[in-house]
C-alpha positions as a printed NumPy array, in Angstrom:
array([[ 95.011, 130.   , 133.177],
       [ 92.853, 128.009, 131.336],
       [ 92.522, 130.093, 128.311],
       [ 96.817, 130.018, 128.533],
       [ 96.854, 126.757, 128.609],
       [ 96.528, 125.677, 125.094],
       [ 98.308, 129.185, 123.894],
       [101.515, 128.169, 125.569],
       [101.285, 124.09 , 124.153],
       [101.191, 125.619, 120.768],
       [103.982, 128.101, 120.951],
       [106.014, 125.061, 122.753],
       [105.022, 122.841, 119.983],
       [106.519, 125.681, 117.128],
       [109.9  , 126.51 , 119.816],
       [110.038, 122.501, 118.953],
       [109.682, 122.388, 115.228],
       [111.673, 125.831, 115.004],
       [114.996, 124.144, 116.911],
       [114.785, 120.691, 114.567],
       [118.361, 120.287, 112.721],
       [119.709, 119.315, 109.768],
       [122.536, 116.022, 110.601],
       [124.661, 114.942, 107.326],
       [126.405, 111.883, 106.914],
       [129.488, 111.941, 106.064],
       [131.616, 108.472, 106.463],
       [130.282, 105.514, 104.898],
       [131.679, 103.54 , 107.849],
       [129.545, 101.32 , 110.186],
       [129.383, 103.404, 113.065],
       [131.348, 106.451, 114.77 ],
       [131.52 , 109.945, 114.113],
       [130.025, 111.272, 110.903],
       [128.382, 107.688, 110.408],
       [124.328, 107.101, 109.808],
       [124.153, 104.667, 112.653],
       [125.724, 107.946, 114.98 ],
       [123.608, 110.306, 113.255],
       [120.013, 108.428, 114.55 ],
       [121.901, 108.665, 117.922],
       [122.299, 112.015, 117.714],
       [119.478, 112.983, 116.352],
       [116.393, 114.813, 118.231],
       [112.809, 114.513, 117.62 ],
       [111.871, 116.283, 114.263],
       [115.534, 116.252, 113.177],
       [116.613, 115.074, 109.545],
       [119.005, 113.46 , 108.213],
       [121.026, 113.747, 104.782],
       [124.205, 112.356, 102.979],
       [126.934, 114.165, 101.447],
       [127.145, 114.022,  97.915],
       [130.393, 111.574,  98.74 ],
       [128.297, 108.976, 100.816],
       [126.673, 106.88 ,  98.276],
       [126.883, 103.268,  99.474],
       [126.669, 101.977, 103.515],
       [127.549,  98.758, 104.871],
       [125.876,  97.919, 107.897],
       [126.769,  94.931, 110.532],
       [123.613,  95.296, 112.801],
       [120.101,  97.162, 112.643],
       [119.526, 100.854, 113.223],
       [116.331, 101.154, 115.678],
       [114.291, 104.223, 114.812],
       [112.849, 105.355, 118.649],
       [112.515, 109.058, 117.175],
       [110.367, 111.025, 114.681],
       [112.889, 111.77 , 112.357],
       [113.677, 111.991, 108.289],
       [116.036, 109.964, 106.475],
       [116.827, 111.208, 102.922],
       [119.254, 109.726, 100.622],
       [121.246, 111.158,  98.332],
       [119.192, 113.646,  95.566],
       [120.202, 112.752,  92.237],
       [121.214, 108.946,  93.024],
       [119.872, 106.917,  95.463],
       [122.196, 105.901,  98.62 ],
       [122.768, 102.337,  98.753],
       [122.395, 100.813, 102.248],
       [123.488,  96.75 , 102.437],
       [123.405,  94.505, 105.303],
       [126.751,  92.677, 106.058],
       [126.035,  90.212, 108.41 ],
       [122.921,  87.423, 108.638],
       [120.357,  87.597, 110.881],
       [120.309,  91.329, 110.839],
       [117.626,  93.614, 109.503],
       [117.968,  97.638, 107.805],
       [115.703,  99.2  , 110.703],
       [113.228,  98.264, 113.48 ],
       [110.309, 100.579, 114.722],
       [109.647,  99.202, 117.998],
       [108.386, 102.983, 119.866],
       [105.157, 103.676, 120.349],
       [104.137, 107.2  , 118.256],
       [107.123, 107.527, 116.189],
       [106.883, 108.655, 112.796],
       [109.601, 108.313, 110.648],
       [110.335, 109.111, 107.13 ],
       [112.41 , 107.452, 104.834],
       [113.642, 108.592, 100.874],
       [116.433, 108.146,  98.457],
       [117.235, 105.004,  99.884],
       [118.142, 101.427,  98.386],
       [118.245,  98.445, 101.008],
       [119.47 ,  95.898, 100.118],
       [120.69 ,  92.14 , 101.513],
       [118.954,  92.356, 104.899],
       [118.106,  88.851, 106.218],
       [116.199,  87.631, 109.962],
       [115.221,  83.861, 110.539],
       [111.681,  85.478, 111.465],
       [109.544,  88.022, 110.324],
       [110.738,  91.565, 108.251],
       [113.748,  90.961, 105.952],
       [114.727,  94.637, 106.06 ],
       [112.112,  96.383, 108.005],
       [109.817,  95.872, 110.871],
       [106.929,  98.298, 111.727],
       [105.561,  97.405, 115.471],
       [101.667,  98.32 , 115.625],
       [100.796, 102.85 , 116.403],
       [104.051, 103.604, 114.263],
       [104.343, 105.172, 111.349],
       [106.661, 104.785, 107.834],
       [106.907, 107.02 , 105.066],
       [108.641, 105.5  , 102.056],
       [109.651, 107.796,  99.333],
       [111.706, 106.572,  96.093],
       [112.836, 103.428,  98.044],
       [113.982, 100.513,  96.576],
       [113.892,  97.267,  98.117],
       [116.427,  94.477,  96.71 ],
       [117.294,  90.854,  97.562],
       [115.895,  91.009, 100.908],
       [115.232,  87.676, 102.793],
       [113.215,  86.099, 105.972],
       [113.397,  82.986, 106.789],
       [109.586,  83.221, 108.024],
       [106.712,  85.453, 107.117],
       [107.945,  88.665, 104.823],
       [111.191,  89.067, 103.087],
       [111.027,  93.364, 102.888],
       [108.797,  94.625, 104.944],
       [106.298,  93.376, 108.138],
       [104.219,  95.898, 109.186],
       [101.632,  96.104, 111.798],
       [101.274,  99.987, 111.837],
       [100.631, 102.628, 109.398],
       [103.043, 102.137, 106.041],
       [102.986, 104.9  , 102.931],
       [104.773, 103.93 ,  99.997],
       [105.162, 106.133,  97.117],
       [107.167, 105.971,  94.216],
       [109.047, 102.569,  95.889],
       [110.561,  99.255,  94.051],
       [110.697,  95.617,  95.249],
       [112.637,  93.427,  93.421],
       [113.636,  90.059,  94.485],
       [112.769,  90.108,  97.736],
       [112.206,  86.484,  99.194],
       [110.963,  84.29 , 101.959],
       [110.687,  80.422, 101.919],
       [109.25 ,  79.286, 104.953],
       [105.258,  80.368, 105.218],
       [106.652,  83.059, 103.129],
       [105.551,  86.469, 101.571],
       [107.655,  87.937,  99.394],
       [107.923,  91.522,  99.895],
       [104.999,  93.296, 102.442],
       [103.128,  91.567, 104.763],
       [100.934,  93.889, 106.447],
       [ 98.211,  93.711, 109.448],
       [ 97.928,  97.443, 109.676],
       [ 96.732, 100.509, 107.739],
       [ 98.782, 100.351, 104.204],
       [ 98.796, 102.742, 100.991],
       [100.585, 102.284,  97.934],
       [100.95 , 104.551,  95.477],
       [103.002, 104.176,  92.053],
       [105.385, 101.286,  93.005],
       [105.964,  98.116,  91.363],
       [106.466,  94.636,  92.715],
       [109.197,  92.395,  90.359],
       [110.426,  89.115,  90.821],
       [109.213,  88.683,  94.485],
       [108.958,  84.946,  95.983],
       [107.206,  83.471,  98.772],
       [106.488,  79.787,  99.786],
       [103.278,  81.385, 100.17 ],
       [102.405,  84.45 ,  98.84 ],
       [104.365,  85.903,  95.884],
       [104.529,  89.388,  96.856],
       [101.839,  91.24 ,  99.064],
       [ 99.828,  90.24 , 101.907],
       [ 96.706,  91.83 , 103.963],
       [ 95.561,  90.214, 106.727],
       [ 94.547,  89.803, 110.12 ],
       [ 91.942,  92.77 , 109.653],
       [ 94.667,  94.884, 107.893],
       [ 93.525,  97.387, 105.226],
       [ 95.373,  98.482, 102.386],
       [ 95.17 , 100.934,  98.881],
       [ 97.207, 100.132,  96.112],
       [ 96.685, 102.786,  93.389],
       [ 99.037, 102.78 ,  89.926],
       [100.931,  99.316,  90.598],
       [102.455,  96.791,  88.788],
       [103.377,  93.447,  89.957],
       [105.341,  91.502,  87.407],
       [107.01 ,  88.075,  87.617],
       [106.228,  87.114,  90.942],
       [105.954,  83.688,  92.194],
       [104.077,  82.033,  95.179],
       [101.435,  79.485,  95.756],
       [ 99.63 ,  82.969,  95.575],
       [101.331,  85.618,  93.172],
       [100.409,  89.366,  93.217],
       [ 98.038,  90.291,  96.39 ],
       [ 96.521,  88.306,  98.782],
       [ 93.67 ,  89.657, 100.698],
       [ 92.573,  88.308, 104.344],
       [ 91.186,  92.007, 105.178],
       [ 90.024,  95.17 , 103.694],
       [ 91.746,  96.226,  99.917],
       [ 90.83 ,  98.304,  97.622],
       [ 93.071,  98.013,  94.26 ],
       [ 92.921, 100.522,  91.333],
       [ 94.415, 101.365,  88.286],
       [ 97.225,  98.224,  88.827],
       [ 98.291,  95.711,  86.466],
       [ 98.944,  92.3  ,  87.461],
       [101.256,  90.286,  84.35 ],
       [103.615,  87.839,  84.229],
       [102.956,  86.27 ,  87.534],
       [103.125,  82.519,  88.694],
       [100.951,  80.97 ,  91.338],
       [ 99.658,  77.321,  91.973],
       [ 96.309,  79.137,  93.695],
       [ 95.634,  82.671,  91.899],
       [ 97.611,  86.507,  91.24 ],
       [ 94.615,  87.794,  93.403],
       [ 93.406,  86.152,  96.362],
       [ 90.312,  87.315,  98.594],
       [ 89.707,  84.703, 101.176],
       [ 89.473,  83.908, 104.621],
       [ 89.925,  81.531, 107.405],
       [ 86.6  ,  80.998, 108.94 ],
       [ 87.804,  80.23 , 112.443],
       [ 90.527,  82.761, 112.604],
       [ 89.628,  85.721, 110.695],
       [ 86.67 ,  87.335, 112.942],
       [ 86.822,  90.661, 111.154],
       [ 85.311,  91.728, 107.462],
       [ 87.105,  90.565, 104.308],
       [ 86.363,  92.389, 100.988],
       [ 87.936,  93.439,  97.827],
       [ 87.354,  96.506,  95.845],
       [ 89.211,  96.572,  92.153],
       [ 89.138,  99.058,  89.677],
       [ 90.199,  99.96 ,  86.576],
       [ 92.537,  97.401,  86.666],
       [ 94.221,  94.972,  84.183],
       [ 95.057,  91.227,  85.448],
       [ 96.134,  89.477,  82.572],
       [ 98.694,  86.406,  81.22 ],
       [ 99.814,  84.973,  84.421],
       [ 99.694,  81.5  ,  85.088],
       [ 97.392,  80.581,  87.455],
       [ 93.25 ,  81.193,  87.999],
       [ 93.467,  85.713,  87.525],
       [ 91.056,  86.107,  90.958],
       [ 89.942,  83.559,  93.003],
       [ 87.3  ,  84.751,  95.656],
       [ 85.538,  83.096,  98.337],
       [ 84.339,  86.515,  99.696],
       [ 83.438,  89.791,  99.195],
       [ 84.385,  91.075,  96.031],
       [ 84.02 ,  94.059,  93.663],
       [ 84.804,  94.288,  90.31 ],
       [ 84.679,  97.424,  88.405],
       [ 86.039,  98.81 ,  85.104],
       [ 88.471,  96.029,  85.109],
       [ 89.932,  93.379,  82.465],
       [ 90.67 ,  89.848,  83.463],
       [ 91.423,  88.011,  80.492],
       [ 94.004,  85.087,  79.303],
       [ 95.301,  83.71 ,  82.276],
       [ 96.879,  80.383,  82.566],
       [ 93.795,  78.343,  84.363],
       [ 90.431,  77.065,  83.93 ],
       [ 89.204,  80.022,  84.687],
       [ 90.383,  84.313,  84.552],
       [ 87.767,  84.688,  87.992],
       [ 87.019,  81.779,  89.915],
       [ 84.458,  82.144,  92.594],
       [ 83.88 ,  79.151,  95.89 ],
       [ 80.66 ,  78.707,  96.67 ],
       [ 80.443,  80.931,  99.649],
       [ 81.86 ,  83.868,  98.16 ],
       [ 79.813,  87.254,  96.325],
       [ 80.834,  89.125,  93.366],
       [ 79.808,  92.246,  92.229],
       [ 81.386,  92.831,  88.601],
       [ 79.922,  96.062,  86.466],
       [ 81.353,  97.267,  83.437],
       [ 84.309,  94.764,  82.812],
       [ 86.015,  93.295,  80.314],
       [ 86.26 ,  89.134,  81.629],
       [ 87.825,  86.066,  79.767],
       [ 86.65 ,  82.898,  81.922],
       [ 84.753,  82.206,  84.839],
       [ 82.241,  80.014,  86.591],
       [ 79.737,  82.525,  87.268],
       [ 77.076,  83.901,  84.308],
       [ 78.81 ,  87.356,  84.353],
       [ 76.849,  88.517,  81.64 ],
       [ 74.805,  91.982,  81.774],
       [ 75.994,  94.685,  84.037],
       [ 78.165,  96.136,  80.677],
       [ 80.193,  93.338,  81.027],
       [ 82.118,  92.143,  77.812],
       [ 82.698,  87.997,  77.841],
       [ 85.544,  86.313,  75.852],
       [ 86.161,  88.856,  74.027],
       [ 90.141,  89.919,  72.761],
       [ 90.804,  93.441,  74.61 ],
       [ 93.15 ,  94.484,  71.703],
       [ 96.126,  95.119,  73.839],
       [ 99.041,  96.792,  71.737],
       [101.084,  93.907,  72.444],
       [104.312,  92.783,  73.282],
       [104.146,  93.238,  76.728],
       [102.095,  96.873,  76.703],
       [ 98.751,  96.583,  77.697],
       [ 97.539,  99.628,  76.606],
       [ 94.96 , 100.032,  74.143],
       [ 94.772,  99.733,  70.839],
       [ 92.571, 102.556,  69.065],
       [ 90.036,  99.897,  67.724],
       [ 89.87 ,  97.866,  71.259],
       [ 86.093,  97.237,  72.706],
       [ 87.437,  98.158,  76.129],
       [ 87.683, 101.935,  75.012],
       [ 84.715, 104.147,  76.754],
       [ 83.42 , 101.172,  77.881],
       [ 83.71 , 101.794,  81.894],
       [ 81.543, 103.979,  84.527],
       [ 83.184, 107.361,  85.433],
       [ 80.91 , 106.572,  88.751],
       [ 83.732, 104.039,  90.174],
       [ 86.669, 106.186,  89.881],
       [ 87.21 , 107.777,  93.132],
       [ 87.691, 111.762,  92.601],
       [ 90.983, 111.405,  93.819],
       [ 92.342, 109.618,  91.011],
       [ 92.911, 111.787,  87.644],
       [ 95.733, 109.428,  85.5  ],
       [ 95.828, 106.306,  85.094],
       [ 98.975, 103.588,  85.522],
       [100.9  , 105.442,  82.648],
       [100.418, 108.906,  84.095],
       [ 98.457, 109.705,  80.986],
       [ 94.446, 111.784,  81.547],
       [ 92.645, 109.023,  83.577],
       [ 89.421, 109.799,  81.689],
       [ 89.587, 110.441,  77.918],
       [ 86.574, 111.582,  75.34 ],
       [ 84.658, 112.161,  78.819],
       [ 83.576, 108.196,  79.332],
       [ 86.431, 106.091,  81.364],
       [ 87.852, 103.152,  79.395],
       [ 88.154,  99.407,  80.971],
       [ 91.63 ,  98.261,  82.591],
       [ 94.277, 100.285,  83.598],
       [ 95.6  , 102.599,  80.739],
       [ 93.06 , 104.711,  79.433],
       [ 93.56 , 105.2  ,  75.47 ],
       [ 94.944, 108.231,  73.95 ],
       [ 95.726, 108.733,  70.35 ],
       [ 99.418, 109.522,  70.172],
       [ 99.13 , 113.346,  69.625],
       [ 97.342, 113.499,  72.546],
       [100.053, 111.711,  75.194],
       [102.676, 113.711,  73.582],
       [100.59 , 116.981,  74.341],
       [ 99.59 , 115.978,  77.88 ],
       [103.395, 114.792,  78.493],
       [104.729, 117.919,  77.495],
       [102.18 , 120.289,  79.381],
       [102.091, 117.895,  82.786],
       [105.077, 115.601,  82.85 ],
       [108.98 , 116.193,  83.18 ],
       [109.206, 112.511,  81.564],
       [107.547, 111.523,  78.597],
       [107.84 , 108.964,  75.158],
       [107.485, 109.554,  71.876],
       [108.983, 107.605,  68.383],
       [109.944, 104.683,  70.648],
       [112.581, 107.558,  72.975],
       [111.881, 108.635,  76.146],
       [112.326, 112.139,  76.888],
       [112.985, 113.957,  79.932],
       [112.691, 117.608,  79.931],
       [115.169, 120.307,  80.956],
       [117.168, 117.273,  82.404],
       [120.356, 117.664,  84.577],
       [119.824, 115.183,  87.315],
       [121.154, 111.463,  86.673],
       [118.941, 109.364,  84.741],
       [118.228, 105.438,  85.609],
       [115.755, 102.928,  82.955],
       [114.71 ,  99.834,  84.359],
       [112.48 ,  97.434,  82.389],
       [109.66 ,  95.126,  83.927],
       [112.285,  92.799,  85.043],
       [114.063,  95.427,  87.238],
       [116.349,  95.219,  85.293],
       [119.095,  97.858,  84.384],
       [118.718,  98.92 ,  80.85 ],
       [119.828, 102.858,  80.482],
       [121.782, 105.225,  82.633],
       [123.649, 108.444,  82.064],
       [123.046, 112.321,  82.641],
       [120.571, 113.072,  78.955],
       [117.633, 114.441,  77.789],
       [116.885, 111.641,  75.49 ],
       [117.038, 107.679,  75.204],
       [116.446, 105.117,  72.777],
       [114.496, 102.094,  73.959],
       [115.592,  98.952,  72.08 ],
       [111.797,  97.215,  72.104],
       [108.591,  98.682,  73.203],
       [107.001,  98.305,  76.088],
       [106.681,  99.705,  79.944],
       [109.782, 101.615,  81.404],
       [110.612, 102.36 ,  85.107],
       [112.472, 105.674,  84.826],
       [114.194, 107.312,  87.981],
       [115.216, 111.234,  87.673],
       [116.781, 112.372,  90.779],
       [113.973, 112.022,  93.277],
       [110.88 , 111.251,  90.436],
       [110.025, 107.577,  89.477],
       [107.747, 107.182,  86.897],
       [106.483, 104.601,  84.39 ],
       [106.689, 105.041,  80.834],
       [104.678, 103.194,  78.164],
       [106.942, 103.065,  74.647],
       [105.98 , 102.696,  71.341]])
């Protein structure tokens, strides 16, 4: 019997998996038959859920609870639009213990709650996979205005745009679990106190190929009160009384570790000091430079940096040695593309040793390392034969003679600038950017950032 035992939990386990349904969505109405809301009722453990082609927008009056492991997916070549309708009522609450759930192809938009989680709350042993989400004009009238999460929270591919909280407010994420980011970008966020993104309360997060742009908060772009690790992001455009980056803690209620890891990482022309640490930091392959302060790092007396192989404006530490480069111009390409240009000192000037293996492009989705020696910040310099021939042998969406191309394209096309702002749409192969600069393209179920020249 013993022997049996774990035979039989395994074939009950695939009987499980092997009866999970398909449930599509078919009325755009509140609730009642063929509706979302009934469709989570409905639904089983392991089930997922989809939307007819003819289901692209959903109003919603309360919030959905997710008690179940299920999948959410929104429509494939256009994402399905879900707004809140009355206040005081948020997209979806994870309150179970265990449940995974899985979320893609979804905008949320207009959720609101007086406390904490605009449009989302993740209670602590749950789990959230966000796919190709975009969060808009979310609001909390305390702590986050998208997301509060105190579980596990994967975000990949994912926008937040104008998401807002105003009383001891962060922005868009505040999280006191396990978080990873992975390609998303942060526009236009505000908090009464942090901009955008918050760890803390012995939270840990990754944030790999990010942008946060034009956020505003006493602190801007990411404040740290845990464990983060930060790498190949960009940090521009941001406005903070205190800092973009923030690595502190509060010595009488933060028992736990706090450190900072960034890498290959660009922090540049936002007003306020670039980094302010009064802990643990580490600073690797990295350019802070020409932000709006005294200083591009400040460090308090109590706090330790580690900085090798950077490329760093102001500060009031002696950075020097270490393959540091002080007050020195980067050569950025300019208007608003921080890329490299060809003659920049910044160019095979980092230590392939810091990149985790993991990692193999940088913010652009161009070759992370280049001519074998890893450049500083987060693009990674390729002459312009070079993008064109990695684009074409590794990407479905590329740039070249200031047009970005997407190949053997028959899904609908979306171009967003920085901004989040809508700048190109249609069903094409090719558009015609009218300035330079970074794109956020969205084909079908693929978001990616394009650099234009």
């Amino acid at each position: 019997m013993k022997k049996t035992l774990p035979i039989l939990i395994a074939l009950l386990l695939v009987a499980s998996s092997m009866c999970a349904k398909t449930i599509t969505v078919t009325s755009s109405a509140d609730s009642g038959a063929g509706t979302l809301r009934q469709a989570v009722l409905d639904a089983n453990a392991n089930d997922s859920i989809i939307f007819d082609s003819s289901v692209t927008s959903i109003t919603l009056s309360t919030v959905i609870r997710l008690e179940k492991n299920i999948t959410i997916t929104g429509n494939k070549n256009s994402t399905t639009t879900i707004t809140m309708l009355a206040p005081n009522s948020r997209h979806f609450v994870l309150s179970n213990t265990g449940v995974t759930t899985t979320l893609s192809n979804l905008t949320l938009k207009d959720g609101y709650f007086y406390t904490c989680g605009g449009s989302m709350i993740i209670a602590p042993n749950n789990n959230v996979i966000l796919n190709n989400c975009f969060f808009k004009n979310n609001k909390s009238g305390d702590f986050a205005g998208a997301i509060q999460n105190a579980g596990t929270l994967k975000i990949n591919n994912c926008l937040f745009d104008n998401n807002t909280c105003n009383s001891n407010g962060i922005g868009a994420i505040s999280n006191s679990g396990e978080a990873y980011i992975n390609n998303t970008i942060f526009t236009n966020n505000y908090g009464s106190d942090q901009g955008s993104l918050y760890n803390h309360n012995g939270g840990s997060i990754i944030l790999n190929n990010c942008l946060f742009k034009g956020n505003k908060g006493n602190y801007a772009g990411l404040t740290n009160r845990g464990i983060a690790v930060v790498i190949n992001c960009l940090f521009t455009g941001n406005t903070s009384n205190a800092g973009t980056v923030i690595n502190y803690k509060l010595d009488n209620l933060d028992p736990k570790t706090t450190s900072l890891t960034i890498t290959n990482s660009t922090i540049v022309d936002n007003v306020g000091v670039g980094i302010y640490n009064d802990q643990q930091l580490k600073l690797y392959n990295s350019i802070v430079t020409n932000n709006n302060a005294t200083q591009d790092i400040y460090n308090d007396s109590i706090g330790t940096i580690t900085a090798t192989n950077n490329l760093i404006g102001s500060s009031n530490l002696n950075l020097s040695g270490n393959g540091n480069i002080l007050n020195t111009d980067p050569l950025f390409v300019g208007n608003g593309d921080y890329s490299l240009q060809k003659s920049s000192p910044a160019i095979n000037m980092g230590s392939n040793s810091y990149l985790p293996d993991t990692i193999t492009t940088d913010i652009a989705g161009h070759k992370r390392i280049s001519n074998n020696t890893i450049d500083m910040g987060a693009y990674e310099y390729q002459s312009p034969s070079a993008v064109l021939l990695y684009h074409e042998a590794m990407q479905k969406i590329y740039s070249h003679n200031q047009t970005i191309c997407i190949e053997n394209g028959s899904s609908s096309v979306s171009i967003f600038n920085t901004m989040g702002q809508l700048v190109a749409q249609g069903v094409k192969t090719e558009f015609t950017m009218p300035i330079a600069g970074v794109y956020i393209v969205r084909v079908g179920n693929n978001v990616q950032k394009v650099i234009v020249k």
